[in-house]
C-alpha positions in Angstrom: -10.9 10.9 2.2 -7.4 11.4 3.3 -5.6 11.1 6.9 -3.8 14.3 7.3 -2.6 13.8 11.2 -2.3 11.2 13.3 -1.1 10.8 16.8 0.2 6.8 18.0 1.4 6.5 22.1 3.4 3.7 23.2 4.8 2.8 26.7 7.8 4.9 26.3 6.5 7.7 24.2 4.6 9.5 21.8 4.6 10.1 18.0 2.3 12.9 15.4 2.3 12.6 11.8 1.1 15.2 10.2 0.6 15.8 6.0 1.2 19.4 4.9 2.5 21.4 2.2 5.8 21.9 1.6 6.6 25.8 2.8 7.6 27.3 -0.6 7.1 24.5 -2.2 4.5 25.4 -4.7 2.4 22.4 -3.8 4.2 19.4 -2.7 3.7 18.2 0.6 5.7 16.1 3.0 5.4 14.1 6.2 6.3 15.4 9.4 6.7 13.3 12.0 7.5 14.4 15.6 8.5 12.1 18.7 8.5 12.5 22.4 9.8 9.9 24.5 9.1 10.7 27.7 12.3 8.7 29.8 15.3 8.8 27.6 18.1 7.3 28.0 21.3 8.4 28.9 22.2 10.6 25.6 19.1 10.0 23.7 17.1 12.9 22.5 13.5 13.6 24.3 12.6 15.1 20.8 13.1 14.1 17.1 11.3 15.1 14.0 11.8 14.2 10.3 10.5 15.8 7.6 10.1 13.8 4.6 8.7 13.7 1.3 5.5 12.3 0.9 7.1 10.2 -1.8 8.9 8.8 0.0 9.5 5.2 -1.2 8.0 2.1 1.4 12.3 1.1 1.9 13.2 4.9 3.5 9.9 5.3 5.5 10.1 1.5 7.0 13.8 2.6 8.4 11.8 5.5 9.9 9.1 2.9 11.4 11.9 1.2 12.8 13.7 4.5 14.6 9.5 5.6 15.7 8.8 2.2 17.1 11.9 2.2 19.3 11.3 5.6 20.7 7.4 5.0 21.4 8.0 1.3 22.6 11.0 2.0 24.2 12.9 -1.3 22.8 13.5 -2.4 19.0 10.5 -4.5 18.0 9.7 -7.5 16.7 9.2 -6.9 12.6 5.3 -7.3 13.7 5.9 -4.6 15.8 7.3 -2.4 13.3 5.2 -2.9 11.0 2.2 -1.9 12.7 3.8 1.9 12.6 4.8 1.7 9.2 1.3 0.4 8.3 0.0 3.8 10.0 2.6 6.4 8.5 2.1 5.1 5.1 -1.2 6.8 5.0 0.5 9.5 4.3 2.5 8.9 1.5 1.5 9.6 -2.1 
């Protein structure tokens, strides 16, 4: 069995994390991950997605975590906190 999308809400906004292949790839995927917050600050951007390999080593898609968790919680976390998103996004690495 394999997750292939996922979709986490936190009190300032939302995240989906999807698994797909790579367009043109010829059969590697990557992670997309797309994030909403819904009240953004002064300069922030309402919408941010990264596509990234689904290699990705655990290093690059923890500094991710971090960016996600701030934009769904709407404060940097606790590395608790953080964790908890990276424990969910790493579902879809290989």
């Amino acid at each position: 069995m394999r997750t292939t999308r996922i979709e986490l809400e936190g009190s300032a906004g939302h995240v989906a994390i999807a698994r797909a292949p790579a367009p043109g790839s010829g059969g590697s995927t990557t992670i997309r991950v797309d994030s909403i917050t819904r009240e953004p600050k002064r300069g922030q951007q309402v919408w941010k997605t990264w596509e990234l390999p689904a290699g990705i080593s655990d290093d690059e898609l923890f500094k991710v975590a971090e960016q996600v968790q701030q934009r769904c919680d709407g404060m940097s976390g606790t590395n608790s906190m953080i964790h908890d998103y990276f424990r969910e996004m790493q579902r879809f690495q290989d």
